[in-house]
N, C-alpha and C positions, 0 to 999 in steps of 0.2 A: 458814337459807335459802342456796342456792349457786343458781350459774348467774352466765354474763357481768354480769350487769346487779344481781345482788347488794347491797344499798344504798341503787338508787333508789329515791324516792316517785315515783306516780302518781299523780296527781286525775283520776277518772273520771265524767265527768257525761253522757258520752254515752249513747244508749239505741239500740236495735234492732240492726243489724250491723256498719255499716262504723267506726264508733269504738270499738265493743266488740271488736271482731275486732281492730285494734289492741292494745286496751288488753291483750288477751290476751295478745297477742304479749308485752308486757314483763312478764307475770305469769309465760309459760313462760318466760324469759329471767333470772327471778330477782326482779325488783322486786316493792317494796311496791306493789301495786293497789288502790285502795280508791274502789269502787263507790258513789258516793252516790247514793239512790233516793228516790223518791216513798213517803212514810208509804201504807200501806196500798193500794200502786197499782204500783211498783216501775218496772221496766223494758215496755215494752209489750211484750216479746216472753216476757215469763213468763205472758200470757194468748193465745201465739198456739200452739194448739192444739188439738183432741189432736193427734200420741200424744202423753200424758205418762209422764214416767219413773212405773215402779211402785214400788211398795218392797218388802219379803223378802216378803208372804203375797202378792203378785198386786193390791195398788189400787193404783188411782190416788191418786198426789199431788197433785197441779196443778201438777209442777215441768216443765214443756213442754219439749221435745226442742229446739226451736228456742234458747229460753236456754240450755240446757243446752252448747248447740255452742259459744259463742263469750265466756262469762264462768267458765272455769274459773280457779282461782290466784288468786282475786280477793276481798276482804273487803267485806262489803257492812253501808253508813250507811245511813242513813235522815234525812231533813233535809226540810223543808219550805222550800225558798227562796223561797217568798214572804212568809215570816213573819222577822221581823229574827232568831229566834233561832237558823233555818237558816240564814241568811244569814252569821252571828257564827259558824258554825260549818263551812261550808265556806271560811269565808277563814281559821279558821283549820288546817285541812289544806291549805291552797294556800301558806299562810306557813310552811309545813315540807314541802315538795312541790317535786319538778325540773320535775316534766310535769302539764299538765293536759291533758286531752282534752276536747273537749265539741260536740256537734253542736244544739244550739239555734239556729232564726232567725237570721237575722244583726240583732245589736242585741237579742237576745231577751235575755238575761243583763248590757244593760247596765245595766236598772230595778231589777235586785238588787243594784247594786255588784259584779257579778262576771264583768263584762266583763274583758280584758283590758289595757285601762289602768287600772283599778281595784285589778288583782291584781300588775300589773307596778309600781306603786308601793308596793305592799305588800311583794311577795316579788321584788325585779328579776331574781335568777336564772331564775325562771317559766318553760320553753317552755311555750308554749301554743297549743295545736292546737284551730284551729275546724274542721270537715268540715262540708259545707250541701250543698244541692242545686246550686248555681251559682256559689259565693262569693262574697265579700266585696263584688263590684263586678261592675258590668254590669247593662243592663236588666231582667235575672232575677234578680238578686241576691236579692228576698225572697220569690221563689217558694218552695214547701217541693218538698222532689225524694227520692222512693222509687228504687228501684235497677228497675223495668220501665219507670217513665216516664221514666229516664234513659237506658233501652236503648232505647228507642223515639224520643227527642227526640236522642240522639246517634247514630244512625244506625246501630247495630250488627244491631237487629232485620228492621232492611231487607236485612242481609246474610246475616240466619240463616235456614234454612227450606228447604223444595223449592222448585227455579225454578219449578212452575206452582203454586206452593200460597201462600198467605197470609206475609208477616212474623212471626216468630216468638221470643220471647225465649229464652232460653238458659235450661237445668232448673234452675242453681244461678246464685245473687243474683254474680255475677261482677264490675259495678260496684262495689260495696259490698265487696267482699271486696278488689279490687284497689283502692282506694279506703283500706281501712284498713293494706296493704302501704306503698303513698307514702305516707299519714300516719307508721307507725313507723319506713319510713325516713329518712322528715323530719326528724322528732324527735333519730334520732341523730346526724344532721347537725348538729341547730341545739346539740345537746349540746356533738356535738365542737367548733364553733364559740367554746362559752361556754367551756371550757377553754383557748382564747386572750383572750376578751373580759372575761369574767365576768361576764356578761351574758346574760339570756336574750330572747327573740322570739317574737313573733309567725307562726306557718304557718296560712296559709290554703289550703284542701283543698278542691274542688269535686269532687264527682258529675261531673259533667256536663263539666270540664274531663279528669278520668281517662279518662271512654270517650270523648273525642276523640282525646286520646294515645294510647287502646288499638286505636284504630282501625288503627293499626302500617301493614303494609303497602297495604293498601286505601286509607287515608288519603292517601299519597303519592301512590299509583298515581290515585287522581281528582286532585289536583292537578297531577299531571306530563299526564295527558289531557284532563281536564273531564268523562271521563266518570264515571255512578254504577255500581258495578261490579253485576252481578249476582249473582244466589243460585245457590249451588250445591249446596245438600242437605251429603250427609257428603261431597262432594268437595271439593277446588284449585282455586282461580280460577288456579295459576300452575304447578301440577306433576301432572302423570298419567304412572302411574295415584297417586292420594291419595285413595282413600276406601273407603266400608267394601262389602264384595259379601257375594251371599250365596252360603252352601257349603250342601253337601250336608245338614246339619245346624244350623244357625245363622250368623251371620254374624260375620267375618274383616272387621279393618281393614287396610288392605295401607297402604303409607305408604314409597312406592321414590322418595328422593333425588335420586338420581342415575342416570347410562345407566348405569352399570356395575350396581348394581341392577337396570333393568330387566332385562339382559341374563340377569343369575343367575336372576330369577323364571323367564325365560320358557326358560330351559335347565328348572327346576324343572315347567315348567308344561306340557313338552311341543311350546314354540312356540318353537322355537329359529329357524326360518325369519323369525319374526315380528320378531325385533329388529336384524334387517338390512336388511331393507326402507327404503329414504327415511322414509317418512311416517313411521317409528315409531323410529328411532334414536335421534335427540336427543329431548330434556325438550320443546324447541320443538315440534317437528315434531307431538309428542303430544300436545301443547296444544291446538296446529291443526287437528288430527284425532281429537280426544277421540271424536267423535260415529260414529267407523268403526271407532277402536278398541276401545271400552266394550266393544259387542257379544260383542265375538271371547273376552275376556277371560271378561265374563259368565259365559257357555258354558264355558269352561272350568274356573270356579271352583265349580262346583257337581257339577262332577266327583268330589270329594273332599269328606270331614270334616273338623270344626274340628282334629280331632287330628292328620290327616295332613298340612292344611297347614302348622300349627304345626313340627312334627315336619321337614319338608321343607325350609320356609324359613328356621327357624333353624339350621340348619346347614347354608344358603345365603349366610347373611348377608343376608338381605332381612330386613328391618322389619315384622311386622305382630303384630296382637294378638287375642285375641275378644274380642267385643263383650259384657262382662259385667255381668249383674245385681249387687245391692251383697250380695246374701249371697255370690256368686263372691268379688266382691273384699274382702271383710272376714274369707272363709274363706281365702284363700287362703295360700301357704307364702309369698308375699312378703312380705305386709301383716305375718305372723308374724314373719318374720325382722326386718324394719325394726321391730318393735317399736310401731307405729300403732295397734293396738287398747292403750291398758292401762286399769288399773280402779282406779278410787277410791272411798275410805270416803266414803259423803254422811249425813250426820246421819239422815235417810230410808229410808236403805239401805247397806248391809254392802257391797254391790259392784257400784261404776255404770258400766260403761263408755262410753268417751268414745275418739273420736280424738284422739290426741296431737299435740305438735306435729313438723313434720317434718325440722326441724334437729337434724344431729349434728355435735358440738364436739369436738375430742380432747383439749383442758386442761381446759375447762371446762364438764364433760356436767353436763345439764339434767336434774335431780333432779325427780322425777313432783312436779308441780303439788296441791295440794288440790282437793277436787269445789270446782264453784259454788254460791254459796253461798243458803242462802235470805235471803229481803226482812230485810233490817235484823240479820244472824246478827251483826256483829261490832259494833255502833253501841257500846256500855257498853264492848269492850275499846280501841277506839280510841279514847273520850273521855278512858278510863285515859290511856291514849298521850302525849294531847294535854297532861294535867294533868302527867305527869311531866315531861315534856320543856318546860313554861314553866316550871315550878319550879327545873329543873336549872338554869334559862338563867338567872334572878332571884340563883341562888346567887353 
């Protein structure tokens, strides 16, 4: 096994995305990952489907596209922790284990012995990462929190959508993903930490705290005003032109900076009178005047094809992109070159592809991960594991 992180164990008890999206992260990174699941039940997101992956003749497996994305590199237990014998056997992967991950209730894993003071007496080097809906502490503390009704209860939903159209979540679980990001960089914090202490800790991870952090400049901007900012569809609350138009053929995201930008497009565009004007010079001015500028712009951007603006503005130096469907983007010569589609052997099937991860290392390149794995694939080679490794330590 290579990769940075080569060495470590992980204990992985989390289920659905934002801890497994971690947990991932250290499985492409090199670590021991080891998945403990529900006897005959698994993870919930191995029944959240279809599509399910197929295998060589065209069936269906029941391995769900949704699992499939975010527990690659990963060995997968099977343990009953409500029965003392699961119990006896995640403590002892915890007591040979750096990292534990786990998203249960808060207090949910203390009736098993497998809380965090429980395992931090067992194994003190331990980090141990709980992710919840609200964490550890506060009035919400034992609410359970999904990644929409934490888009909605933290205020991002209010931000997304048409100004005259309904609040609207975001297409991909962005909490939960950004969520399992601060967990793994948590983790290597508390890591680096233990390398002076020898000591590992406790991180607690909220939902619901991450998309108030994500809230980024919006966030600021109502406390520095009081006011609640409004919606602005695919546009800039704070920079025009920012958003997607449509052309002759599809629709271009334009994404201009700065006045020097505007100034290239609208050389580009024809509207070279336009970017001399007062109202339209500075980023300001065009904020101010979004609603006399749009128009002008509109019109002109449907002049032209996706190709000729492409064509035009990148060798402008203005910024924009189409607006691609995922067979564009997974066909495309970049995704190619970046190496983001590869394909793994799955016990199921001869070649499965999966998105990669998106870090490139130049000492230490990340050696293609194993598929994920099915319900209980590795449980007899890791109990080997376990039985070696207290023998060795008895010797």
């Amino acid at each position: 096994m290579t990769g940075p992180l080569a060495g470590l164990r992980v204990l992985d008890l989390s289920r659905v995305l934002a801890g497994p999206w971690a947990s991932q992260f250290f499985a492409d990174m090199g670590a021991d990952v080891i998945k403990v699941e529900k006897p005959g039940h698994g993870d919930d997101t191995r029944q959240w489907g279809p599509p399910w992956m197929q295998d060589d003749n065209g069936a269906d497996t029941g391995e769900s596209a949704y699992f499939l994305s975010c527990n690659r590199g990963k060995r997968s237990v099977t343990a009953d922790i409500s029965s003392a014998e699961g119990q006896a056997l995640v403590k002892r992967i915890a007591s040979q284990s750096d990292v534990l991950i786990e998203n249960f209730k808060v207090d949910g894993l203390r009736r098993y012995g497998l809380d965090f003071a429980s395992l931090h007496a067992l194994n003190p080097k331990l980090i141990y990462c709980s992710i919840t809906g609200f964490g550890q502490s506060g009035p919400n503390a034992h609410r359970p929190g999904y990644d929409a009704m934490i888009q909605a209860e933290a205020g991002l939903m209010s931000l997304t959508g048409d100004p005259d159209g309904p609040p609207m979540k975001t297409g991909v679980a962005v909490v939960d993903l950004s969520a399992g990001m601060y967990a793994a960089a948590s983790v290597l914090a508390a890591l680096y930490s233990r390398t002076q202490s020898g000591i590992g800790q406790h991180i607690d991870i909220a939902l619901h705290d991450v998309q108030v952090a994500g809230l980024a400049y919006h966030g600021v901007s109502h406390l520095l005003t009081g006011q609640n900012p409004a919606r602005h569809g695919n546009a800039h609350p704070n920079i025009v032109p920012y958003q997607a138009f449509a052309v002759a053929d599809g629709h271009l995201m334009l994404s201009i900076g700065n006045d020097g930008q505007f100034r290239s497009f609208c050389r580009v565009a024809g509207l070279d009178e336009l970017a001399k004007e007062p109202r339209f010079a500075r980023n300001t001015d065009r904020v101010a005047h979004r609603k006399t500028l749009l128009p002008i712009l509109e019109r002109a951007m449907l002049l032209r094809s996706l190709h000729d603006w492409r064509i035009a503005l990148d060798a402008a130096g203005v910024p924009c992109g189409p607006v691609n469907t995922l067979d564009q983007v997974m066909g495309s010569d970049q995704v190619a070159a970046r190496r983001l589609v590869q394909s793994f052997k799955h016990p199921l099937r001869n070649a499965l592809p999966l998105v990669g991860n998106p870090v490139k290392f130049s000492a230490t390149p990340l050696a293609p991960a194993f598929a994920p794995p099915l319900l209980g694939q590795h449980t007899q080679a890791v109990m080997q594991e376990l039985d070696a490794r207290s023998a060795a330590d008895t010797d």
